[in-house]
Biopython code that builds the backbone (N, CA, C, O; Angstrom):
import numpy as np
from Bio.PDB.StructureBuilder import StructureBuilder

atoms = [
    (1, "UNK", "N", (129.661, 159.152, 105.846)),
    (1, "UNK", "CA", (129.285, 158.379, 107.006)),
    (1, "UNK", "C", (130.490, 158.330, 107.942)),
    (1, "UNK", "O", (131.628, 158.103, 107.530)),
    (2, "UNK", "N", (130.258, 158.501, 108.920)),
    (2, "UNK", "CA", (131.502, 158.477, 110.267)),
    (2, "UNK", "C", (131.552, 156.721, 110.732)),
    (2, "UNK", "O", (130.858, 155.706, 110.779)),
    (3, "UNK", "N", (132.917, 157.252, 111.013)),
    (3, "UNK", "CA", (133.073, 155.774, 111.435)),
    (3, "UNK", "C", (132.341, 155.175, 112.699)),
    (3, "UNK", "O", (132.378, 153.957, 112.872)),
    (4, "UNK", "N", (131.751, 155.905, 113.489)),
    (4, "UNK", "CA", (130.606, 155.337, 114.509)),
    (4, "UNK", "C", (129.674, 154.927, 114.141)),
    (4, "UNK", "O", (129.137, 154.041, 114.805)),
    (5, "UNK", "N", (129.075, 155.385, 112.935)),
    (5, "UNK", "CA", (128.118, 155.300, 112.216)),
    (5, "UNK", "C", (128.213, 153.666, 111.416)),
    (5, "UNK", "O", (127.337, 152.806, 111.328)),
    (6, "UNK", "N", (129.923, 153.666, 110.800)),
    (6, "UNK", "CA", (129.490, 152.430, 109.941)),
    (6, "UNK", "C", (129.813, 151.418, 111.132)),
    (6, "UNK", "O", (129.373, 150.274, 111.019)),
    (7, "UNK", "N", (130.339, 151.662, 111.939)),
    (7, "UNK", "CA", (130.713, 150.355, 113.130)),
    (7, "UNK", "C", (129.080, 150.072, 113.494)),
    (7, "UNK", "O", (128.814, 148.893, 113.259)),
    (8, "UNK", "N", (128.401, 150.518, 113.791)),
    (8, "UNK", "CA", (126.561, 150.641, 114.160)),
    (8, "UNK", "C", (125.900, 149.733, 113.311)),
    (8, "UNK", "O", (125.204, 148.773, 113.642)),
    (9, "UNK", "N", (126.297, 150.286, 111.743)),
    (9, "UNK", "CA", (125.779, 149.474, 110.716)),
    (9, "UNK", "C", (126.127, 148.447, 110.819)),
    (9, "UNK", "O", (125.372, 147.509, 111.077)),
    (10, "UNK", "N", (127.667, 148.320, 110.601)),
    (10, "UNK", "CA", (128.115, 146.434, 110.577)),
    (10, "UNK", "C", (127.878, 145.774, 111.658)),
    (10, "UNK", "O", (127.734, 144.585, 111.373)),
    (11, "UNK", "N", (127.726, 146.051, 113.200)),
    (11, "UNK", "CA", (126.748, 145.733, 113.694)),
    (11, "UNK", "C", (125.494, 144.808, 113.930)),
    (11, "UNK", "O", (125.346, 143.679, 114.400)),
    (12, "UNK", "N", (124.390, 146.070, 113.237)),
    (12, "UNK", "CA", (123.472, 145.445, 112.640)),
    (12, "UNK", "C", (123.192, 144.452, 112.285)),
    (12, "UNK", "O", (122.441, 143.563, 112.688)),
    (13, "UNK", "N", (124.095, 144.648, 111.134)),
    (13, "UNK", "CA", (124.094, 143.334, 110.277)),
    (13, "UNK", "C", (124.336, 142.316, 110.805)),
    (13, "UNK", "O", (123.553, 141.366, 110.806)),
    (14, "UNK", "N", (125.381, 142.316, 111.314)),
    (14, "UNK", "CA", (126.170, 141.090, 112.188)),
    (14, "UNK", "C", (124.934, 140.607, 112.766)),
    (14, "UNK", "O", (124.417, 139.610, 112.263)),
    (15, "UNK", "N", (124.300, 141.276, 113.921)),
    (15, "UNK", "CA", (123.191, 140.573, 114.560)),
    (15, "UNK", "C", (122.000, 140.162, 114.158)),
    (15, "UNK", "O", (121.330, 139.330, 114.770)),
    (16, "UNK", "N", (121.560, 140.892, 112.783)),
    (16, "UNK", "CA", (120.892, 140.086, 111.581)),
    (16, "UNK", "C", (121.433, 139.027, 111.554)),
    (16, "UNK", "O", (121.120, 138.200, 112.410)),
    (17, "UNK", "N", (122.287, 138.753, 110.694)),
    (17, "UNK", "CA", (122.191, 137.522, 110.164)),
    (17, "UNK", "C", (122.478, 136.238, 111.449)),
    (17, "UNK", "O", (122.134, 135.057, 111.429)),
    (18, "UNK", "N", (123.061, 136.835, 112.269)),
    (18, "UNK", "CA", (123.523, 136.077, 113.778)),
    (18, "UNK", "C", (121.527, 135.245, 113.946)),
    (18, "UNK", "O", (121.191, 134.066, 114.062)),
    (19, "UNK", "N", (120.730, 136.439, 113.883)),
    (19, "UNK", "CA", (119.569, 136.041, 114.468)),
    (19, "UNK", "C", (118.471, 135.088, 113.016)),
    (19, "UNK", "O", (117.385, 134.510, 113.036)),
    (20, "UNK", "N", (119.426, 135.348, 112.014)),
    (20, "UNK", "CA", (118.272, 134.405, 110.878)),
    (20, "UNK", "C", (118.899, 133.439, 110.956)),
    (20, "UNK", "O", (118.194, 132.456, 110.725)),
    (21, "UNK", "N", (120.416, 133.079, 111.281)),
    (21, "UNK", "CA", (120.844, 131.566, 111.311)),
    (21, "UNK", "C", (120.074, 130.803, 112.519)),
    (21, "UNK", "O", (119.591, 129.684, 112.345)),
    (22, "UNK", "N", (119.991, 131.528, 113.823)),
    (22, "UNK", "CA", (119.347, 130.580, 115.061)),
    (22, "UNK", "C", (117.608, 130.503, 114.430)),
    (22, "UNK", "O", (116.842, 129.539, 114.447)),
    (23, "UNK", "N", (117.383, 131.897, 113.904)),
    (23, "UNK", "CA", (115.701, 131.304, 113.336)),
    (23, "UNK", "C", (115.559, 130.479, 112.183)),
    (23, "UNK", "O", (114.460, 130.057, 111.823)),
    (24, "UNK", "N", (116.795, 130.194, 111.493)),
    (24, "UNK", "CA", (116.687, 128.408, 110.871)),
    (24, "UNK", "C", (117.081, 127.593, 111.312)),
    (24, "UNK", "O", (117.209, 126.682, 110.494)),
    (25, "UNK", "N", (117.462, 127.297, 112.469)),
    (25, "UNK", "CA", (117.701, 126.120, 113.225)),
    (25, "UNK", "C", (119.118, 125.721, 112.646)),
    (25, "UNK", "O", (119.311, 124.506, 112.694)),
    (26, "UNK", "N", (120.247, 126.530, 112.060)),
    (26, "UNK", "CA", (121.274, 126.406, 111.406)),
    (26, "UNK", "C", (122.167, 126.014, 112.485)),
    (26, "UNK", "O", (122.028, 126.651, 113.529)),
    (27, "UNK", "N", (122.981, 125.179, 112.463)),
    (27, "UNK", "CA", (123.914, 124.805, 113.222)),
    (27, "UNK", "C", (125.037, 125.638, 113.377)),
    (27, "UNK", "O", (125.706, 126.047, 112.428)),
    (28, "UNK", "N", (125.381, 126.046, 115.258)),
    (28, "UNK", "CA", (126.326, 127.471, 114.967)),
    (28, "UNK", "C", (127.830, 126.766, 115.128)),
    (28, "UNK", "O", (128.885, 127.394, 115.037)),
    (29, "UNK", "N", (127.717, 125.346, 115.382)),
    (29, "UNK", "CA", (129.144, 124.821, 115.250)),
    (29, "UNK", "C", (128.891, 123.278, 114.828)),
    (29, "UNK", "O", (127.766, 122.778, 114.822)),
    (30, "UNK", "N", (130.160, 122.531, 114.451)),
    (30, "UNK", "CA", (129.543, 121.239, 114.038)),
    (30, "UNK", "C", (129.479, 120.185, 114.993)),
    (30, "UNK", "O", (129.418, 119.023, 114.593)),
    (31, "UNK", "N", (129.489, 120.562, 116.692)),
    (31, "UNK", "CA", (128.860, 119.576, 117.742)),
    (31, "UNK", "C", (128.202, 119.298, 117.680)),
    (31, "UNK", "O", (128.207, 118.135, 118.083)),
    (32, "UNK", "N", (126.612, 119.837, 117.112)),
    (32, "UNK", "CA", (125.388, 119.719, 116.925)),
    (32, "UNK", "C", (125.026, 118.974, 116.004)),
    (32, "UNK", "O", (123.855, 118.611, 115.890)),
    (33, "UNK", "N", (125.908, 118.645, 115.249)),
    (33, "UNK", "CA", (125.111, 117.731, 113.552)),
    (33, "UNK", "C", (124.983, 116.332, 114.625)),
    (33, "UNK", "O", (125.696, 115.769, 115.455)),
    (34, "UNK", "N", (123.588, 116.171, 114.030)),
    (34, "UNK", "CA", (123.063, 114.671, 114.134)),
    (34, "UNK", "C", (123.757, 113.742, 113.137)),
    (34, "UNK", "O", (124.199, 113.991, 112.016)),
    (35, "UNK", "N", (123.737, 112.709, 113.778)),
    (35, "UNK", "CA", (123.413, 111.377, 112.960)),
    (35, "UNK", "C", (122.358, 110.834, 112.107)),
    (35, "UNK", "O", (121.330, 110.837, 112.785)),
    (36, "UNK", "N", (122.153, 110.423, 111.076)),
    (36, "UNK", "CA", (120.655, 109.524, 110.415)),
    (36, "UNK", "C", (120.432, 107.588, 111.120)),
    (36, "UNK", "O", (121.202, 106.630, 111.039)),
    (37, "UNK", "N", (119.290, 107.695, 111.646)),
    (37, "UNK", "CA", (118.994, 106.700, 112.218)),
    (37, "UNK", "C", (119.345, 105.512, 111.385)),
    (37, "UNK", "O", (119.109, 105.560, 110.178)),
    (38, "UNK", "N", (119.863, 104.495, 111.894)),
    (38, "UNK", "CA", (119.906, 103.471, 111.593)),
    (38, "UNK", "C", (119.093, 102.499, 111.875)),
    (38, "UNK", "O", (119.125, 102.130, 113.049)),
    (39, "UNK", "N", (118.110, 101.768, 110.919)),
    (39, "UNK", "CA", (117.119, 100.549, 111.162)),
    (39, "UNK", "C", (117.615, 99.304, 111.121)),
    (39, "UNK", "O", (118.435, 98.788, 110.361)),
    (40, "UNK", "N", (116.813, 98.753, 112.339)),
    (40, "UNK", "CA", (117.369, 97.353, 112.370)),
    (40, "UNK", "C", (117.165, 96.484, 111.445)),
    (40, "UNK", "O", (115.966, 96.435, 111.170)),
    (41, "UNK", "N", (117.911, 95.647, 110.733)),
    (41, "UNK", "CA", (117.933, 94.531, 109.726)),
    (41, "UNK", "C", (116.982, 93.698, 109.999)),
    (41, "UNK", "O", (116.668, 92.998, 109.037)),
    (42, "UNK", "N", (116.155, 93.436, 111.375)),
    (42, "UNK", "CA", (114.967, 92.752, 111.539)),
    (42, "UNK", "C", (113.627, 93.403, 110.911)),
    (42, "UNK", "O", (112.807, 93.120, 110.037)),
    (43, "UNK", "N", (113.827, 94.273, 111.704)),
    (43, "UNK", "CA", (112.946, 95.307, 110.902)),
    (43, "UNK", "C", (112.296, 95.590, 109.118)),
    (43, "UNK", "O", (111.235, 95.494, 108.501)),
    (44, "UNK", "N", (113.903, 96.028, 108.848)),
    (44, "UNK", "CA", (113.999, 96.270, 107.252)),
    (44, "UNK", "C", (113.126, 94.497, 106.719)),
    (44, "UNK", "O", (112.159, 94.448, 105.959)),
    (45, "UNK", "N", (113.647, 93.531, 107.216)),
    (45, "UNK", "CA", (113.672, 92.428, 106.855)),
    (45, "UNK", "C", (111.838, 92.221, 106.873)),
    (45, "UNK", "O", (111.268, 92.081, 105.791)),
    (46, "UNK", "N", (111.242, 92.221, 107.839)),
    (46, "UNK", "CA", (109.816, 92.377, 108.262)),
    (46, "UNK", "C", (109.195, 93.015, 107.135)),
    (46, "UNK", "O", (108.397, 92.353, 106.472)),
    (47, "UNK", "N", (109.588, 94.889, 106.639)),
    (47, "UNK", "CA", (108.924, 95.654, 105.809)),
    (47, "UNK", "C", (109.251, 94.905, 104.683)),
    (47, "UNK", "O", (108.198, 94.636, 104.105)),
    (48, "UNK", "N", (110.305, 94.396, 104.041)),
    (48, "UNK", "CA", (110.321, 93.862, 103.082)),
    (48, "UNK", "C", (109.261, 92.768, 102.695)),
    (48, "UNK", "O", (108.344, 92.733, 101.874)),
    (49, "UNK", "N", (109.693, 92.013, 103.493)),
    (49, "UNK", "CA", (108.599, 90.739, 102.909)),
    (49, "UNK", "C", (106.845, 91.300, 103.641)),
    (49, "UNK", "O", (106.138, 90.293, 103.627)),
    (50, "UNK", "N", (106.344, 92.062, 104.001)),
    (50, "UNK", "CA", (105.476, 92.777, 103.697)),
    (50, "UNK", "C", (104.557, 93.271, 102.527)),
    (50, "UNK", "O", (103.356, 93.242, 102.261)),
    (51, "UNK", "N", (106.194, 93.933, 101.723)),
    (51, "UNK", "CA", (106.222, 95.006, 100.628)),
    (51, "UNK", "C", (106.159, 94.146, 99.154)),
    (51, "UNK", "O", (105.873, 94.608, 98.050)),
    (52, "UNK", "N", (106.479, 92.904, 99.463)),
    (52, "UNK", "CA", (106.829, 91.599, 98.407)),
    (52, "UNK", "C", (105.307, 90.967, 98.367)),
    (52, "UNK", "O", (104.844, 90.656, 97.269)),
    (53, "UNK", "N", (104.575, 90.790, 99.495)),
    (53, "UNK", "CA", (103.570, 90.109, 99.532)),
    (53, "UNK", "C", (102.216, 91.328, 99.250)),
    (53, "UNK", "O", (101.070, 90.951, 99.006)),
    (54, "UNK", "N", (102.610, 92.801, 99.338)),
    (54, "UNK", "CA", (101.539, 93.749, 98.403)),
    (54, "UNK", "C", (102.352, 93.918, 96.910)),
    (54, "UNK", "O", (101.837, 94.622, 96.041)),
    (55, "UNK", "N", (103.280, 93.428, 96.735)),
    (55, "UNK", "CA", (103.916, 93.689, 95.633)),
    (55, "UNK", "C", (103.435, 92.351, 94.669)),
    (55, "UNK", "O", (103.092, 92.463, 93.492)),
    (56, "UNK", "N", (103.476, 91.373, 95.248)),
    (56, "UNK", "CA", (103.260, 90.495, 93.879)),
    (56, "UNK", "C", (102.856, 89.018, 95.166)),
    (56, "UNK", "O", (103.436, 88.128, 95.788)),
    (57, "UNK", "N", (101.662, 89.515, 94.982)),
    (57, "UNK", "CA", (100.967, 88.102, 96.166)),
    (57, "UNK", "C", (100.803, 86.959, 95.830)),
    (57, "UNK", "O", (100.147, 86.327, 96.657)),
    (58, "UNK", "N", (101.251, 86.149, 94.582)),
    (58, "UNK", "CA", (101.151, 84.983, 94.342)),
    (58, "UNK", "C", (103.034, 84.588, 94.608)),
    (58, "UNK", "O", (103.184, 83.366, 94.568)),
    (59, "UNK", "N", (104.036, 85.150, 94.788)),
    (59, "UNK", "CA", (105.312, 84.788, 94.967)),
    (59, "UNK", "C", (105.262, 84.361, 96.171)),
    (59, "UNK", "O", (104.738, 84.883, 97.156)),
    (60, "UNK", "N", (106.038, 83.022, 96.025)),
    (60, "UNK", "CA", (106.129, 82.154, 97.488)),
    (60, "UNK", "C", (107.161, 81.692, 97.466)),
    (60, "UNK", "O", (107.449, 81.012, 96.481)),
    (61, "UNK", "N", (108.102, 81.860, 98.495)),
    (61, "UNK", "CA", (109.345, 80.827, 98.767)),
    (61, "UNK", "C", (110.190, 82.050, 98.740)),
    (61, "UNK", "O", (111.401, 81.838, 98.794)),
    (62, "UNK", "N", (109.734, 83.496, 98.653)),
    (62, "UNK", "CA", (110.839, 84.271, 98.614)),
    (62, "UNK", "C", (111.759, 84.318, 99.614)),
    (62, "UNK", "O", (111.202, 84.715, 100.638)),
    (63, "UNK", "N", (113.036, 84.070, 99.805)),
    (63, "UNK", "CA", (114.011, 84.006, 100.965)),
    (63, "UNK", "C", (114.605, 85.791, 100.984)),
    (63, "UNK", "O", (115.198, 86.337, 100.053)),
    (64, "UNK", "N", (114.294, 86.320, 102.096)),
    (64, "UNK", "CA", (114.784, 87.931, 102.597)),
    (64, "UNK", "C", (115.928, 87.795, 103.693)),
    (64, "UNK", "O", (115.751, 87.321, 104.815)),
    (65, "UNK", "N", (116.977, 88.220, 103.258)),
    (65, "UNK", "CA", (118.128, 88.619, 104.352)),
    (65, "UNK", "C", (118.295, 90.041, 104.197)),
    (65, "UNK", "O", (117.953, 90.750, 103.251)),
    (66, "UNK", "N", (119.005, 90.419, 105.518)),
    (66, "UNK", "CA", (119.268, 91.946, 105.430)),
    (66, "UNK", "C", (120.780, 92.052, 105.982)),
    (66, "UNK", "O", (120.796, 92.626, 107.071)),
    (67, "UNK", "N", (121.400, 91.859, 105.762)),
    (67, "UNK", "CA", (122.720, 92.621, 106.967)),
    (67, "UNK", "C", (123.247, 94.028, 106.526)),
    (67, "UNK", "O", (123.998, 94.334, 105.600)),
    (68, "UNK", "N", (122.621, 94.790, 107.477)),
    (68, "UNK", "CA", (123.601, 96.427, 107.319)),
    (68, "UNK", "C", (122.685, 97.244, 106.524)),
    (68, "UNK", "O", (123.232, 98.177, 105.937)),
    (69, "UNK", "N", (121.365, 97.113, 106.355)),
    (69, "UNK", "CA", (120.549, 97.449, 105.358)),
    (69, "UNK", "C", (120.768, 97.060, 103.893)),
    (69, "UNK", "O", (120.367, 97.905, 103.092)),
    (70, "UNK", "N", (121.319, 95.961, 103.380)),
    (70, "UNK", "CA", (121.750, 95.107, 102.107)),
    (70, "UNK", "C", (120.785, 94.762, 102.165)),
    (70, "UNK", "O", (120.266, 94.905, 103.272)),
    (71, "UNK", "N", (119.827, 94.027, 100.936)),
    (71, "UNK", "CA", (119.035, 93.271, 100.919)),
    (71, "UNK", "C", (119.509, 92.280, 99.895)),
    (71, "UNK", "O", (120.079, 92.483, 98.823)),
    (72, "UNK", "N", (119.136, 91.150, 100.481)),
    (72, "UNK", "CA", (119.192, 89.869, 99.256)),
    (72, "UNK", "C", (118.088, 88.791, 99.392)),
    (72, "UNK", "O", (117.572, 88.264, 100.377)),
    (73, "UNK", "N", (117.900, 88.642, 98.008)),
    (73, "UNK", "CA", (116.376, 88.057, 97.651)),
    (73, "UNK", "C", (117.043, 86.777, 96.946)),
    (73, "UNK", "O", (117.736, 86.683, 95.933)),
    (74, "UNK", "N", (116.607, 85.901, 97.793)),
    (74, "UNK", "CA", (116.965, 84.104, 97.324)),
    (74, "UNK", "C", (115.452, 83.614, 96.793)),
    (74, "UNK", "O", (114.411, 84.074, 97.263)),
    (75, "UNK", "N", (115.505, 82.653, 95.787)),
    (75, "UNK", "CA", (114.483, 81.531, 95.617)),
    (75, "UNK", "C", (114.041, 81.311, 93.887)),
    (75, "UNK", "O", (114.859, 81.219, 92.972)),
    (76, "UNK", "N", (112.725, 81.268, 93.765)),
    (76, "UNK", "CA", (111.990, 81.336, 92.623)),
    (76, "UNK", "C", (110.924, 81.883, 92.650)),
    (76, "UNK", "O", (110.290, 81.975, 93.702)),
    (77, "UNK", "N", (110.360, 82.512, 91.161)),
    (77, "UNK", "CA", (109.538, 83.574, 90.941)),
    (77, "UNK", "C", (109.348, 82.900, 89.641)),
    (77, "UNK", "O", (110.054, 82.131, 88.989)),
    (78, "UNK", "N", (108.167, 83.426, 89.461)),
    (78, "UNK", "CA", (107.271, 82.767, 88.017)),
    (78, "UNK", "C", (107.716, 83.824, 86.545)),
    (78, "UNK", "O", (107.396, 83.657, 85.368)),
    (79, "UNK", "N", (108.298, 84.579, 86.984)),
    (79, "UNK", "CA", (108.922, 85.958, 85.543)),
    (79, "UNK", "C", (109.764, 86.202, 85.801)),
    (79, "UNK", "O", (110.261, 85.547, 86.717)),
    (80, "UNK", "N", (110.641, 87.435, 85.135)),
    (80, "UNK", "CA", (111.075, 88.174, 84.935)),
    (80, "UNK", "C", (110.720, 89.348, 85.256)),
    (80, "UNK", "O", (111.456, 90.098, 85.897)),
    (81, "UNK", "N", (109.406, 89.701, 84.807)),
    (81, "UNK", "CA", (108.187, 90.608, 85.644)),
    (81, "UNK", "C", (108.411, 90.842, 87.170)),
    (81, "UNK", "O", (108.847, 91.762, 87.863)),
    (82, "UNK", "N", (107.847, 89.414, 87.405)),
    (82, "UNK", "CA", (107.747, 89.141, 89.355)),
    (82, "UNK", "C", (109.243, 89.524, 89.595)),
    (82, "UNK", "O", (109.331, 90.575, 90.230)),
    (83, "UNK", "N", (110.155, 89.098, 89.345)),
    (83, "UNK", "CA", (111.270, 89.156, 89.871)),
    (83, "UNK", "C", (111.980, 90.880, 89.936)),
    (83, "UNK", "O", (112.726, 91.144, 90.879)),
    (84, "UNK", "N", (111.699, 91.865, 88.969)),
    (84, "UNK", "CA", (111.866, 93.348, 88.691)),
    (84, "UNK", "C", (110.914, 93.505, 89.980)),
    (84, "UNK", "O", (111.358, 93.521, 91.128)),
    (85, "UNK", "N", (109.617, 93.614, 89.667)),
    (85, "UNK", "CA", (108.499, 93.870, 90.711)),
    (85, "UNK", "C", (108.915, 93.678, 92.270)),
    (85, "UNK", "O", (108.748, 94.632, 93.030)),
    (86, "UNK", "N", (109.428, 92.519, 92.731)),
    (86, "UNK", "CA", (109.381, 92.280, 93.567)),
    (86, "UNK", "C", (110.884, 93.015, 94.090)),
    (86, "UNK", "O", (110.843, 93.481, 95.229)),
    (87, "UNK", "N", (111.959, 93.123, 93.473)),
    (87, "UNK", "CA", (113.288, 93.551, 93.345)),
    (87, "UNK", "C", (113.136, 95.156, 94.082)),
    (87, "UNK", "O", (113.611, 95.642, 95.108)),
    (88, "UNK", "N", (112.040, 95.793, 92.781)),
    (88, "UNK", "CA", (111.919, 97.180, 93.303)),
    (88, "UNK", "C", (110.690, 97.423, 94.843)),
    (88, "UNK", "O", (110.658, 98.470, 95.489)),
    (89, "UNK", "N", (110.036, 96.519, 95.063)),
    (89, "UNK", "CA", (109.275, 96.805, 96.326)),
    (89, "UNK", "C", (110.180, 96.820, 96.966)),
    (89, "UNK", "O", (110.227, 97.890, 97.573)),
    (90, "UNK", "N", (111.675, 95.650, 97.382)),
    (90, "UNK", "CA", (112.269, 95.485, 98.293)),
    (90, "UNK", "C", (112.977, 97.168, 98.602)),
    (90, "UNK", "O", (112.959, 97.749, 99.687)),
    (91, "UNK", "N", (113.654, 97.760, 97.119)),
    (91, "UNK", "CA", (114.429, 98.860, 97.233)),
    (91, "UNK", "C", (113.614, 99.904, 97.716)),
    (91, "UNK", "O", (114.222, 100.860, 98.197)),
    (92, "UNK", "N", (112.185, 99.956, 97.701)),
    (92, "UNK", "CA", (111.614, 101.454, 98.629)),
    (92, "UNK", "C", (111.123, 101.333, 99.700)),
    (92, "UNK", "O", (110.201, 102.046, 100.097)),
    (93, "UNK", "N", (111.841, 100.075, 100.593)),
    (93, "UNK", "CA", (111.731, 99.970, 102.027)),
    (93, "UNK", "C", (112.632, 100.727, 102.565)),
    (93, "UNK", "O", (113.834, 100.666, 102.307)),
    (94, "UNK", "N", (112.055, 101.556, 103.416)),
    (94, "UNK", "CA", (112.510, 102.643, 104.588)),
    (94, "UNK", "C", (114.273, 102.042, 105.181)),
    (94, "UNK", "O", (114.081, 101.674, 106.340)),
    (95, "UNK", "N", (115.526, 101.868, 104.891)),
    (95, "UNK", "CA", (116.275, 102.019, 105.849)),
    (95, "UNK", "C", (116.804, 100.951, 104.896)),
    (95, "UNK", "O", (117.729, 100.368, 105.461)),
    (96, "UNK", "N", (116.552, 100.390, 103.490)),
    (96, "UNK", "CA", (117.138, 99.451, 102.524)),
    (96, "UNK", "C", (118.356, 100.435, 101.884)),
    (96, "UNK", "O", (118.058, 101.616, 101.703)),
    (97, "UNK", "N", (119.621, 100.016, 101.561)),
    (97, "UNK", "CA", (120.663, 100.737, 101.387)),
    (97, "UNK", "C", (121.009, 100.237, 99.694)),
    (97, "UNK", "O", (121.519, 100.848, 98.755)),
    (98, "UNK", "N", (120.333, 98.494, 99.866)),
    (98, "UNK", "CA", (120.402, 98.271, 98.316)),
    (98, "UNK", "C", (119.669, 97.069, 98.184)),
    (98, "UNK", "O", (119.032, 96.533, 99.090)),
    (99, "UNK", "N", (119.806, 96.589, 96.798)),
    (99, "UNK", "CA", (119.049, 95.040, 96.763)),
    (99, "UNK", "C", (120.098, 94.091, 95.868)),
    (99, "UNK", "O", (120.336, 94.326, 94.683)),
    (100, "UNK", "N", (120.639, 93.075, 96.555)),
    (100, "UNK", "CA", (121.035, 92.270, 95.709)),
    (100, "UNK", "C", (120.184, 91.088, 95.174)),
    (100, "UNK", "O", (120.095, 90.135, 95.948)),
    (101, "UNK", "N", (119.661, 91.002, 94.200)),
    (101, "UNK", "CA", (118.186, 90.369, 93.743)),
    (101, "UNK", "C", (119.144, 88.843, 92.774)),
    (101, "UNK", "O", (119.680, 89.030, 91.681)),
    (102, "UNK", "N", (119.148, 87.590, 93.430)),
    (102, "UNK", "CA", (119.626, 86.572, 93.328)),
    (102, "UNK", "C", (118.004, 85.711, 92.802)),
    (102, "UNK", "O", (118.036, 84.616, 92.241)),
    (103, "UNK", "N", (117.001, 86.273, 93.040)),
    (103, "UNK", "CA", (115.807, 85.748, 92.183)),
    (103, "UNK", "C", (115.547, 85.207, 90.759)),
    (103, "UNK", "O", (115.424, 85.964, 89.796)),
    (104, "UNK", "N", (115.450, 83.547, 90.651)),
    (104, "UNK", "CA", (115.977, 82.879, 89.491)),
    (104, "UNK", "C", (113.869, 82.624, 89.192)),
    (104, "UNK", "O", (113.148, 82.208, 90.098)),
    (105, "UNK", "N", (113.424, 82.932, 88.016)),
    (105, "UNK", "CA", (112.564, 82.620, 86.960)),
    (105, "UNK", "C", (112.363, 81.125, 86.142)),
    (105, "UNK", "O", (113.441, 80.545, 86.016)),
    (106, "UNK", "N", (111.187, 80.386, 85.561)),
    (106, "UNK", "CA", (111.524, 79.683, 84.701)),
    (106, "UNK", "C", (111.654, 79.908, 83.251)),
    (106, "UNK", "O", (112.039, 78.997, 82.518)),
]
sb = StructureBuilder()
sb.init_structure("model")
sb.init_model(0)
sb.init_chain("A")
sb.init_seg("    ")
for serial, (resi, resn, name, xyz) in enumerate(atoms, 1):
    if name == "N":
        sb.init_residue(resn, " ", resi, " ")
    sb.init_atom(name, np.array(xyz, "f"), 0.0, 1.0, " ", f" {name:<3s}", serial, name[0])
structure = sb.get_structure()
C-alpha cells in the first residue's frame, strides 16, 4: 500500500468515527455537559406526603421537611411496618437524595 493510499484510509476512518460520535449525540468537548435538574424542596415535600398518604393511608400526624432534597420524617406511626413503609415511599420520590426517618412507633 502507498503512502497516499494509507493517508486516504486513515482518513476515512478519522471521518467515521468523527461522524458516529455527532450521530450519538457524544459530546465533542466538555462545554456542552449539562447539569441534572434540581427539584424544589417544596415540591419534593408535596410528592412526599402524597406518596405517604398512597403508602399507608391510615398514618396521620406525619411531619415532612425537605432541605436540599434530605428528607426527614417527624411524628408517630402505629408499627414498625408503617414506619419502613412509609420511610421507603418517601425514598422513591423523584429529586429525594435521602431519608432521615425520625418516625417513633408504640
Amino acid at each position: 500500500m502507498s503512502r497516499m493510499q494509507s493517508t486516504a484510509v486513515l482518513c476515512l476512518m478519522l471521518i467515521t468515527v468523527s461522524g458516529a460520535c455527532a450521530h450519538r449525540d457524544v459530546p465533542m468537548s466538555t462545554d456542552t455537559i449539562s447539569t441534572p435538574q434540581v427539584r424544589d424542596d417544596n415540591d419534593i415535600a408535596g410528592d412526599v406526603r402524597k406518596a405517604i398518604a398512597e403508602a399507608a393511608p391510615a398514618a396521620r400526624g406525619v411531619e415532612v421537611t425537605v432541605a436540599s432534597g434530605v428528607v426527614t420524617l417527624n411524628g408517630q406511626v402505629a408499627s414498625e411496618e408503617q414506619r419502613r413503609t412509609i420511610g421507603a415511599a418517601a425514598l422513591k420520590v423523584r429529586g429525594v437524595r435521602s431519608v432521615i426517618n425520625n418516625l417513633a412507633f408504640d
